[in-house]
C-alpha positions in Angstrom: 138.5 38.1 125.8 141.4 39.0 127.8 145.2 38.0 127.1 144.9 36.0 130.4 148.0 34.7 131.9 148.3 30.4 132.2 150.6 28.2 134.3 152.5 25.2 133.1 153.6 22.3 135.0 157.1 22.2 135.5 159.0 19.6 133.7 160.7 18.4 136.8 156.9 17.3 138.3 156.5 15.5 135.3 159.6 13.4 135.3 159.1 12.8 139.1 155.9 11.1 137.9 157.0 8.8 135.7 159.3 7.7 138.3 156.5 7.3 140.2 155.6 4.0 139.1 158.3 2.4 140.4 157.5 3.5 143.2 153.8 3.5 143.9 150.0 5.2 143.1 149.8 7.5 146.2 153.2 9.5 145.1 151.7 9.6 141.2 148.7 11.1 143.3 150.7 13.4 145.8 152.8 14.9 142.6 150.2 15.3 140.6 148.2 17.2 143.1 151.1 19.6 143.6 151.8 20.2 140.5 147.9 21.6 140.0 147.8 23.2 143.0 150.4 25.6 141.8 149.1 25.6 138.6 145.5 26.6 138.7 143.6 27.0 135.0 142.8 30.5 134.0 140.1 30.0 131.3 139.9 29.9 127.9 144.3 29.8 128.2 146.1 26.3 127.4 147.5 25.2 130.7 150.0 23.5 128.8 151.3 26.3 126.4 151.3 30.3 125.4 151.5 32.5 122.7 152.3 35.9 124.6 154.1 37.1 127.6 150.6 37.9 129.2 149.8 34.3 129.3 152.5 33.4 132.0 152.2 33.7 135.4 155.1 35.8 137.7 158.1 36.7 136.0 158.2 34.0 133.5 158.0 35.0 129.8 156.6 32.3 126.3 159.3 30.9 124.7 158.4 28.8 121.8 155.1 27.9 122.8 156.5 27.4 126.7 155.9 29.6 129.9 159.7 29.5 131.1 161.8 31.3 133.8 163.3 35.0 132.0 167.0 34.5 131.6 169.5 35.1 135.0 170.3 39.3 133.1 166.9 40.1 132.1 165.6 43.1 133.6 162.2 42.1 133.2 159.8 42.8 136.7 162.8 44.9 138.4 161.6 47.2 141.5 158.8 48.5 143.0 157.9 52.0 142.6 161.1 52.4 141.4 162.3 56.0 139.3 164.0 55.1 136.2 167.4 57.5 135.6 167.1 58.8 132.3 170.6 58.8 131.7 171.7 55.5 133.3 168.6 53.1 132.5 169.3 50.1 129.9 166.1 49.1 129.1 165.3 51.5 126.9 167.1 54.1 124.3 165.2 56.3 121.9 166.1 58.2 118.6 165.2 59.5 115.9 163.8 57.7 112.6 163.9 60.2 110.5 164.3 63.8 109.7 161.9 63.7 106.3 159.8 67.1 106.6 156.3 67.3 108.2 153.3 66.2 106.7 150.2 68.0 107.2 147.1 65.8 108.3 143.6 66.7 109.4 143.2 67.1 113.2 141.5 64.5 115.4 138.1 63.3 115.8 137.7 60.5 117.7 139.8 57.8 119.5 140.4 55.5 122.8 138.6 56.9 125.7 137.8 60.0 123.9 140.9 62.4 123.4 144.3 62.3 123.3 144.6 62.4 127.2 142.7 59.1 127.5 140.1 60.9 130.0 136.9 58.8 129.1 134.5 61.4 129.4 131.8 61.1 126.5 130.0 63.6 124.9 126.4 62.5 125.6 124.1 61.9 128.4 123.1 58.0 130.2 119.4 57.7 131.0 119.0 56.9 135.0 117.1 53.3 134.0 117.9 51.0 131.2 117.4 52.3 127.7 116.2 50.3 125.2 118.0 48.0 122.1 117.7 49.5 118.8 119.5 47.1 116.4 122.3 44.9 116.8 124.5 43.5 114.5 127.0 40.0 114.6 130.4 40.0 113.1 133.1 37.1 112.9 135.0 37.1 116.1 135.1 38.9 119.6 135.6 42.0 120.3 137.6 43.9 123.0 138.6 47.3 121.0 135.6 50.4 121.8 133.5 51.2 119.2 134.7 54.7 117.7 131.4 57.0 116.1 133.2 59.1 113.0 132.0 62.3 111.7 129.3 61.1 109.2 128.0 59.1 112.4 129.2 55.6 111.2 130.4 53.6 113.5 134.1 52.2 113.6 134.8 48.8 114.8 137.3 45.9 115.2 137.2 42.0 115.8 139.5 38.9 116.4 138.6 37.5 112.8 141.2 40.1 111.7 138.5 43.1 110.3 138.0 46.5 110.5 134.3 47.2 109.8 131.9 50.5 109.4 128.4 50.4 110.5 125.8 53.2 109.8 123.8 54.1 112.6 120.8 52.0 111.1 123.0 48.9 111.9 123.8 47.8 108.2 127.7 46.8 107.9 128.5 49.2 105.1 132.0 47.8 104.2 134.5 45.0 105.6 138.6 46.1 105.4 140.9 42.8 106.3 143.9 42.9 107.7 145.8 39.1 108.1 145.6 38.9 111.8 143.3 39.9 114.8 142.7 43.5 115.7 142.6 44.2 119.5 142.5 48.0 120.0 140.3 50.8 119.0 140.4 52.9 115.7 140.8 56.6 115.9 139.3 58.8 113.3 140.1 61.9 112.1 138.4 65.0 110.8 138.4 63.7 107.3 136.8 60.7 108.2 140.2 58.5 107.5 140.4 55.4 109.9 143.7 54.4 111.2 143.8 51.2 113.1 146.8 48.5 113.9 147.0 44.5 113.9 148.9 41.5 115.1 150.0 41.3 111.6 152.5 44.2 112.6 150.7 46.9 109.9 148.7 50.0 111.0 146.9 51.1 108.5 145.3 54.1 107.6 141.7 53.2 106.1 139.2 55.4 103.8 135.8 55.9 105.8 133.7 56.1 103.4 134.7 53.5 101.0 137.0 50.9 103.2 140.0 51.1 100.9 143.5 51.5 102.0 145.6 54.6 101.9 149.0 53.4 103.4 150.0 50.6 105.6 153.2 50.6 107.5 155.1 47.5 108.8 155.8 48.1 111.9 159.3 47.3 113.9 161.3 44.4 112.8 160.0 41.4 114.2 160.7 38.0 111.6 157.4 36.6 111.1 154.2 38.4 111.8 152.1 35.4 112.6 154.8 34.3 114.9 154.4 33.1 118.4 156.2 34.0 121.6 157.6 36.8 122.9 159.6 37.9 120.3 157.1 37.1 117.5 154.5 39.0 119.3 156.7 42.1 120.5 155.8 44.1 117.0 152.1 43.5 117.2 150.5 47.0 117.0 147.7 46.6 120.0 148.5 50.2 121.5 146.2 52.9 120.2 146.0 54.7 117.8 146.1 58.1 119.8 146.1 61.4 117.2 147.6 64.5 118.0 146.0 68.3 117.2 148.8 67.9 114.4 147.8 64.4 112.9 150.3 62.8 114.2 149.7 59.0 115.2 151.2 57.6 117.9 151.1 54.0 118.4 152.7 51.3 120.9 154.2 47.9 119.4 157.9 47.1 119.8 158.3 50.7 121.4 156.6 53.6 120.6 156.3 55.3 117.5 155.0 58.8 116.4 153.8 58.7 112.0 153.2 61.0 110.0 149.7 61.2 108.6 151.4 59.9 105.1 152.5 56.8 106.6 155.8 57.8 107.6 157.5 57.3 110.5 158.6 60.9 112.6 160.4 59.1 115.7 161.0 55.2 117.1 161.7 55.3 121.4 162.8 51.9 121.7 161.7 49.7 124.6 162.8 46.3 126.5 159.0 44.9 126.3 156.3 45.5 124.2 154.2 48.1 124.4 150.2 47.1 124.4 149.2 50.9 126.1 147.3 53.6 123.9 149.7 56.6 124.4 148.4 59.7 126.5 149.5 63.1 124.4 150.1 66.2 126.6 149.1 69.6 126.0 153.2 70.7 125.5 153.4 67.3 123.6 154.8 65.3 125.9 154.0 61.6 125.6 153.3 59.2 128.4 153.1 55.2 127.7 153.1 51.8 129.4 154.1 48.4 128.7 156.0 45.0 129.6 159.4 46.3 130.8 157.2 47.7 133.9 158.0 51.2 133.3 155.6 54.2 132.7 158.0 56.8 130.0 157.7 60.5 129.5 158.6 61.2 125.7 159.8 64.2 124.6 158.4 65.6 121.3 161.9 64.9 119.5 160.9 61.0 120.5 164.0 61.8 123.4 163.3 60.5 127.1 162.6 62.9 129.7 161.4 60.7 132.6 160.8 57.2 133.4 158.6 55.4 136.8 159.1 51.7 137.4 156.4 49.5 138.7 156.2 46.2 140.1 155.2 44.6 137.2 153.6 44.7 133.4 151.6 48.0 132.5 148.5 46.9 130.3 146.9 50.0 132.0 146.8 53.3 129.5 147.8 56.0 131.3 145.1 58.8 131.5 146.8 63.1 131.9 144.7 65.4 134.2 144.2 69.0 133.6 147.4 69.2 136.5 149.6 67.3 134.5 149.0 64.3 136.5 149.2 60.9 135.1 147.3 58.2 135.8 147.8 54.8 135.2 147.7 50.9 136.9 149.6 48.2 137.2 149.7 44.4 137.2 151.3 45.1 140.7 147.5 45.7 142.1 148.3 49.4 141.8 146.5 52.6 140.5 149.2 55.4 140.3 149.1 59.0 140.2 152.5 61.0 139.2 153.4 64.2 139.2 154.4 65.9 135.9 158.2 65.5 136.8 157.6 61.7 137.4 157.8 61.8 141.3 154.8 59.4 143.2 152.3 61.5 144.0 149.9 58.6 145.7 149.2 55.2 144.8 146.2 53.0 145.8 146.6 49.1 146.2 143.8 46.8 145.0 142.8 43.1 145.2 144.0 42.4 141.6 145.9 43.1 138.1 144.7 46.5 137.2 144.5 46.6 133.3 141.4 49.0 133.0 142.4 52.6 131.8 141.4 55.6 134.6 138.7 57.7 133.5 139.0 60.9 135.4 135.8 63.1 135.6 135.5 66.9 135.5 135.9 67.1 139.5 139.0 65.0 139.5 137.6 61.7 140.9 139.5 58.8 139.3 137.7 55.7 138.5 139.5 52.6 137.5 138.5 48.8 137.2 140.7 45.9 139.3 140.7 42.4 138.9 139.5 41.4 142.0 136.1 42.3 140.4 135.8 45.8 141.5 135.5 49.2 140.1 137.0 51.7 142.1 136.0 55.9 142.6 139.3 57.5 144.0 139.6 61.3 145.1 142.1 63.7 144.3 144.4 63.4 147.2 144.3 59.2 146.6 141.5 58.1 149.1 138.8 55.4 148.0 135.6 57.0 147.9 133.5 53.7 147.3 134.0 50.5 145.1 131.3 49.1 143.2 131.4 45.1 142.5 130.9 43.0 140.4 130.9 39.1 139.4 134.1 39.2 137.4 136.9 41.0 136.6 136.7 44.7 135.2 139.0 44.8 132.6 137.3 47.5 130.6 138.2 51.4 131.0 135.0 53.3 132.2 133.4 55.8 130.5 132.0 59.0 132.1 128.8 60.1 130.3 127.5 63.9 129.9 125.7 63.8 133.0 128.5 62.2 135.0 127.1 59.1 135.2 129.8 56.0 134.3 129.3 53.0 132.0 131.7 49.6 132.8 132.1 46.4 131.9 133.1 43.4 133.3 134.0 39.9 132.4 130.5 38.3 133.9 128.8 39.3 130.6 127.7 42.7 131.8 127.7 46.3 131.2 126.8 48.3 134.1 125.6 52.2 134.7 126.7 53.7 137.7 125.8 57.1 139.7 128.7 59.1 140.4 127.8 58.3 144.1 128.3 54.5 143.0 124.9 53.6 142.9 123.9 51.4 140.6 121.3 52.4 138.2 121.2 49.5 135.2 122.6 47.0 134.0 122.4 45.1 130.7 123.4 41.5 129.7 125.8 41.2 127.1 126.1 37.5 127.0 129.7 37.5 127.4 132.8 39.2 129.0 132.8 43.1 128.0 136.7 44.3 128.0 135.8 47.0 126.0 134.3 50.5 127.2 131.2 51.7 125.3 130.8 54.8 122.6 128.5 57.3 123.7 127.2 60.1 121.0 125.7 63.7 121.9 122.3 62.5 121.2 122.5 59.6 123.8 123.3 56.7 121.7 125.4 53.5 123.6 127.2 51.7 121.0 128.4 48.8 123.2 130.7 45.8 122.1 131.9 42.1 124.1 133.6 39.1 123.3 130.4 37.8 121.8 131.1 39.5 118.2 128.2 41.7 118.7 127.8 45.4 118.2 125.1 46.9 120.1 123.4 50.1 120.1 120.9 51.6 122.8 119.0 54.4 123.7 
């Protein structure tokens, strides 16, 4: 399940209509069929209403419920492509929280796509034909954040009734944590086993493995009304992330970006115009790299300072993904993959048939592979050339995952997970019964722990 975007009739069609009658049937008819043509449904999204920017179609932005045009000054969807000046931009300023000292914190384990660079490359192989169901388990709402496998081998996973749950590898839920709203993204673990993960309710929260109890929660940003609708009731939701750094650090995407100390308390705030949905990409020199609604890609300095900024043609739902180069990777609702150059500069871009929300997985040879809306998974070289595209029956919104043996797991939104050759041949594919937006844990000893909006955890070998 997918923050799809929706299209309301305009207000003006609707009074035309009722003037209509005055005037005869056919222009009732010829009004009302313009108004849906330029309207069309997107599923399972009122046509008549919103809750989220994401829900609205162009440039428009929720406003109480209502898809309406952004005001005449907002900056909102500006350029194409476009370098942000680090000194002159408005949309954004940055500062430090606080100057409390350091807090020690266990080093990473686990997270989104793998690492703190977002790669996607798991640490265990994908059998060439279609392995076979070992347990699966139902919980109480969809799911769209990856499963995360923690040290002891229990896996970590999220849902839309608002939990945070740990399964052993048997398949028996061992405990249930609540938080008061859904959970979209996927928990990072650490060393220790402690689970950090973040909810609508504007909280992340750090989480005991073992026993499910909480160690700290922090409310994040300074949104009124955590169960509030709209742009600015949604802006603090903590959807991006966690990603952990060698140091513990969490960084996490929400009203801006944030960087917390393992003890819950917050290092650095950069401030952003939009909200920030994107699981932050950590550099080797500790330079940050994130995404999010004021259509700008930011390079954060440690001290939480901006170094760099790109601008794209639209949102960024896209986590960016760091190569061994320093290149970052990253798409856009524009139809764009990017690729920039440590110092920001456009080093190639690719144009595709749709939104691109999946995150790039980049494998050991430096192909690129990326998911579009317009149903297609996409291999892309180096130097920016499609190698091949592999399709399928609905949008990929899901990040890939590159196993051991460079094969690639992908899901889309026709209820399907899908193993691929690195050659883009496909090998298997599983039903799932519905959309898969989330990519799939694989551990060293070939286990697939895969997850869709059915509320099902499933594991394979």
């Amino acid at each position: 399940m997918l923050r799809a975007r929706g299209c309301r009739r305009s207000w003006v069609l609707w009074f035309a209509a009722m003037r209509a009658r005055a005037i005869g049937f056919a222009f009732v008819v010829f009004v009302f069929g313009v108004a849906a043509w330029g309207c069309p449904r997107t599923a399972g999204v009122p046509s008549e209403g919103c809750t989220r920017d994401t829900e609205c179609r162009g440039q428009r932005i929720c406003a109480e419920g209502t898809c309406v045009e952004p005001p005449a000054d907002s900056a909102a969807h500006a350029g194409d492509g476009d370098e942000v000046d680090a000194k002159d931009d408005g949309d954004a300023d940055s500062g430090r929280i606080g100057d409390d000292e350091p807090a020690e914190g266990p080093p990473p384990y686990a997270m989104f796509q793998g690492n703190a660079q977002n790669t996607g490359r798991a640490g265990g192989p994908v059998p060439a034909s279609e392995p076979e169901l070992l347990w699966e388990v139902q919980v109480g709402g969809p799911i769209v954040g990856s499963p995360t496998v923690g040290p002891s081998g229990r896996v970590y996973v999220t849902s839309h009734d608002g939990a945070l749950r740990a399964v052993s590898p048997e398949g028996e839920i061992l405990w249930t944590f609540e938080a008061r709203d859904r959970m979209w993204n996927t928990p990072a673990v650490a060393e220790d086993g402690t689970v950090y993960v973040g909810s609508d309710d504007h909280h992340l929260y750090a989480v005991d493995g073992e026993s499910g109890q909480e160690l700290w929660s922090l409310r994040i940003g300074d949104c009124e009304d955590p169960m509030a609708f709209g742009p600015e009731g949604v802006r603090c939701d903590v959807d991006g992330g966690p990603t952990l750094g060698p140091d513990g650090v969490i960084y996490v995407g929400a009203d801006g970006v944030y960087a917390i100390w393992p003890d819950g308390r917050i290092r650095w705030k950069f401030a952003t115009a939009g909200r920030m949905p994107t699981a932050p990409a950590l550099g080797p020199d500790g330079e940050l790299y994130a995404g999010g609604h004021d259509n700008a890609l930011y390079a954060i300095r440690p001290d939480g300072t901006l170094n760099w900024g790109f601008r794209t043609g639209h949102d960024i739902d896209s986590s960016p993904t760091l190569g061994p180069d320093g290149r970052i990777y990253f798409g856009s609702d524009d139809n764009h993959v990017y690729a920039l150059e440590a110092d920001g500069s456009l080093a190639w871009r690719v144009v595709t048939g749709g939104d691109v929300r999946s995150s790039p997985a980049l494998g050991e040879d430096g192909t690129l592979y990326v998911g579009s809306y317009d149903n297609h998974l996409y291999a892309i070289g180096p130097d920016g050339d499609v190698l091949w595209r592999f399709g399928a029956a609905g949008k990929v919104h899901s990040s890939p995952v590159i196993a051991e043996n460079g094969r690639v797991l992908v899901g889309a939104q026709d209820g399907h997970l899908y193993a691929l050759s690195p050659e883009g041949q496909l090998l298997w594919y599983i039903d799932m019964v519905r959309d898969v937006d989330a990519a799939p844990a694989i551990t060293s000893d070939g286990v697939i722990y895969a997850v869709s909006d059915a509320g099902i955890l499933r594991a394979y070998r």
